[in-house]
C-alpha positions in Angstrom: 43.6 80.1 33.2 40.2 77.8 33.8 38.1 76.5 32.1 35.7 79.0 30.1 32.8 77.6 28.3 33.0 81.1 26.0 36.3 80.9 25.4 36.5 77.2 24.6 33.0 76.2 22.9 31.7 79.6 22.0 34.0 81.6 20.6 35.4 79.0 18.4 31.9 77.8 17.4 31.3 81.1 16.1 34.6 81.6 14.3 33.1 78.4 12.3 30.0 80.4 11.6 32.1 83.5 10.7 34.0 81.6 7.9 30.6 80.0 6.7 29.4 83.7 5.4 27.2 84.5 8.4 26.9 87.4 9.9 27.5 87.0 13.4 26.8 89.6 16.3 26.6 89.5 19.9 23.9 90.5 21.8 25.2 90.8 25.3 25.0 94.5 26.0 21.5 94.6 23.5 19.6 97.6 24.1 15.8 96.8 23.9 13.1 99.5 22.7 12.5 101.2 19.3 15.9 101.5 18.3 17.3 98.4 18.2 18.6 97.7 14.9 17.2 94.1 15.1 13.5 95.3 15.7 13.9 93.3 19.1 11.1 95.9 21.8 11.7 93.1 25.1 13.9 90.1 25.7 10.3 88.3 25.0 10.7 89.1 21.1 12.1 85.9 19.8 11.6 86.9 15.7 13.8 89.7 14.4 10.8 91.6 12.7 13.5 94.0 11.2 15.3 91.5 9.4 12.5 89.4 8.3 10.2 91.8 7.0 12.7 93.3 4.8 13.8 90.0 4.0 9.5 89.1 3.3 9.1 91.8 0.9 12.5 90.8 -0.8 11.4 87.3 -1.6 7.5 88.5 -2.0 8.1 91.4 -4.5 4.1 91.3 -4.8 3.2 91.0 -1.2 1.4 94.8 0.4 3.3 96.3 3.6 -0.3 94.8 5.4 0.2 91.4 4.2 3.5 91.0 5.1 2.9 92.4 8.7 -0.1 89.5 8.7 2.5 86.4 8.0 4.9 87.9 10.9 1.9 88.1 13.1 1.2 84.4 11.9 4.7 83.3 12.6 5.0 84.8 15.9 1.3 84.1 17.4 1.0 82.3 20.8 1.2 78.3 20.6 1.5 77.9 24.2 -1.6 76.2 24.4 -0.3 73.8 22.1 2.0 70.6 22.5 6.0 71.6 21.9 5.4 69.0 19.1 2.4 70.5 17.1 3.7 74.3 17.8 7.2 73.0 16.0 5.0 71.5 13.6 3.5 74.5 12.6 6.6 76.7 12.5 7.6 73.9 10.4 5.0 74.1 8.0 5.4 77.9 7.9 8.6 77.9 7.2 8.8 74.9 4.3 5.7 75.7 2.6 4.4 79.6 3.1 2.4 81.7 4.8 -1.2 81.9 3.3 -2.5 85.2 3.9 -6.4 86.5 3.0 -6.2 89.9 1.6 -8.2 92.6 -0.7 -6.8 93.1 -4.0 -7.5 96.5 -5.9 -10.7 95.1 -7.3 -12.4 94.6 -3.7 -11.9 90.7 -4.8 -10.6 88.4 -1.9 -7.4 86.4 -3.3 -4.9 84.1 -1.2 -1.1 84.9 -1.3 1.6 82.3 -0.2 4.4 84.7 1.3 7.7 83.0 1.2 10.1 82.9 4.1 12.9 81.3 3.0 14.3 81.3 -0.9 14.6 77.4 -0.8 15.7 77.7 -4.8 18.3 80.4 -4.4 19.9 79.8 -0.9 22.3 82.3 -1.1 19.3 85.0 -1.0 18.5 84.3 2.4 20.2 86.0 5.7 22.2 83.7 7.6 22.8 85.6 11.3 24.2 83.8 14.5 23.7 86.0 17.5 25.6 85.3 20.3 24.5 85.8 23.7 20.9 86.5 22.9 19.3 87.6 26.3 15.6 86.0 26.4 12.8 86.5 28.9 12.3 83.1 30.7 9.6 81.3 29.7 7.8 78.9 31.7 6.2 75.3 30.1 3.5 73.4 32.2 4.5 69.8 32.8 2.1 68.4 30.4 3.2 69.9 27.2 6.9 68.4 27.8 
């Protein structure tokens, strides 16, 4: 037998995973569309909306079905135009700190809401998934935002 990079690197990488608690799936034969139990429409969906909003209103008890769907559409909004640098940046900042979302309370009174992405205080809340073989739709970077 060769050498297979699956069988040597990848398959034992996610063995490691496995015994961390993760779930761990593998994507390879992943069926795109409305179905998909990972909320995944195209290869171009990079986010798992499924997971994440359930996981939004889990660690956002507070936050309305329209708000939540606002901070995925913050986290997932086009930063092409931006250097790889300041789009990390701001996935970064998303992710540490919160998304701050404008809504309407009951009252017709604007009010700010920080939605929560990741439990930082109770780590164990959060979903830890490695997928395996996760099919995405290339995309291409001009020269001057390397």
């Amino acid at each position: 037998m060769g050498f297979s990079e699956e069988r040597s690197v990848e398959e034992p990488t996610i063995k490691i995973f496995d015994e961390l608690g993760y779930e761990t799936i593998n994507l390879f034969s992943e069926q795109f569309g409305s179905e998909n139990p990972l909320g995944r429409e195209t290869s171009s969906d990079v986010v798992l909306k499924k997971i994440l909003k359930h996981k939004l209103k889990e660690f956002n008890p507070s936050v309305t079905q329209k708000m939540g769907m606002a901070a995925i559409d913050e986290i997932i909004k086009d930063r092409s135009s931006l250097s790889l640098a300041r789009a990390n940046q701001e996935i970064y900042e998303l992710l540490k700190n919160g998304i701050e979302i404008q809504a309407v309370d009951d009252k017709g009174e604007e009010i700010t809401q920080i939605v929560q992405v990741i439990d930082w205080n109770n780590p164990e809340n959060n979903h830890f998934l490695l997928a395996s073989q996760y099919g995405l739709q290339e995309i291409f970077i001009a020269e001057d935002q390397i």
